[in-house]
C-alpha positions as CSV (number, residue, x, y, z in Angstrom):
1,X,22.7,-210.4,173.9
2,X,19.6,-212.5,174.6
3,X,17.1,-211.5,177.0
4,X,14.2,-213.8,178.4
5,X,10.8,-213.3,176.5
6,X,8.9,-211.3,178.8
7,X,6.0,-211.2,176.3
8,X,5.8,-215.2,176.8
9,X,2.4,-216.3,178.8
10,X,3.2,-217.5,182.4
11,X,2.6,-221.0,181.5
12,X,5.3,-220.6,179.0
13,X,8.0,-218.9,180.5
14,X,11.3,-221.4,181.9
15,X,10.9,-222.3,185.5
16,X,12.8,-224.6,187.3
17,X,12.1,-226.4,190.6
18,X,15.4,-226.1,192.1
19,X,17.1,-223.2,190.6
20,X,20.3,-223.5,192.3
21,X,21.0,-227.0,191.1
22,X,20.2,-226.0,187.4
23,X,21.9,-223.3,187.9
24,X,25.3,-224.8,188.7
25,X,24.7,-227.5,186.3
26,X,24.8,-224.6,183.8
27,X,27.9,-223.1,185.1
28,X,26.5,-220.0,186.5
29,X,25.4,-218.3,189.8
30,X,22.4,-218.9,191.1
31,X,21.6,-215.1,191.3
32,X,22.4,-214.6,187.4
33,X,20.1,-217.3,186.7
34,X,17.2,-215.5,188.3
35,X,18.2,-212.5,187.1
36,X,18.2,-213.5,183.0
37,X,14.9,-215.4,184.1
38,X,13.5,-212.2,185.1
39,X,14.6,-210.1,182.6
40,X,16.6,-208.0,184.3
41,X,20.1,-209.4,182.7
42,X,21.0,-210.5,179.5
43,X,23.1,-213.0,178.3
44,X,25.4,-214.7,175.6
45,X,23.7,-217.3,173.0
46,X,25.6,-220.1,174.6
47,X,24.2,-219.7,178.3
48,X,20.8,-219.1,176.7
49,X,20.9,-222.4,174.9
50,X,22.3,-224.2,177.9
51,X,19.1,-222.6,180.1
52,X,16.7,-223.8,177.0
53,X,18.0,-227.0,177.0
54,X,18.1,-227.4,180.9
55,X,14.1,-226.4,180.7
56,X,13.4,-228.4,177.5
57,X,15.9,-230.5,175.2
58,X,13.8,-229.8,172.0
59,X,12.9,-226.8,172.1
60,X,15.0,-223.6,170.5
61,X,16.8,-220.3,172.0
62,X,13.7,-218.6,170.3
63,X,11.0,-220.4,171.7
64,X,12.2,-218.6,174.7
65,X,14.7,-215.5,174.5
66,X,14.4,-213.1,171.9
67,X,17.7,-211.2,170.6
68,X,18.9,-207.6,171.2
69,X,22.0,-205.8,169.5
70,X,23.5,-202.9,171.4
């Protein structure tokens, strides 16, 4: 599972100006969004690169999630 960076400064944490319409361009809920934003959800590596990409096309899964094995 990925989970967002938490550890990130503010200024470099993914935010999105309208949430729900990134959201749906993703494929997901609006509330599971703000959720793996937040830290409070996890996700697969394939959501997390769409979220990435959504925020910033060049940069990588790491640059914003880091990775944790049950």
């Amino acid at each position: 599972m990925y989970y967002i960076n938490l550890e990130n400064p503010l200024n470099k944490r993914i935010w999105f100006e309208n949430q729900k319409k990134t959201a749906e361009e993703i494929g997901i809920h609006e509330q599971t969004l703000s959720k793996i934003l937040n830290g409070r959800q996890g996700t697969q590596k394939t959501t997390a690169y769409c979220i990435t990409k959504a925020f910033n096309k060049d940069a990588e899964i790491k640059d914003y999630f880091i990775r944790k094995d049950k």
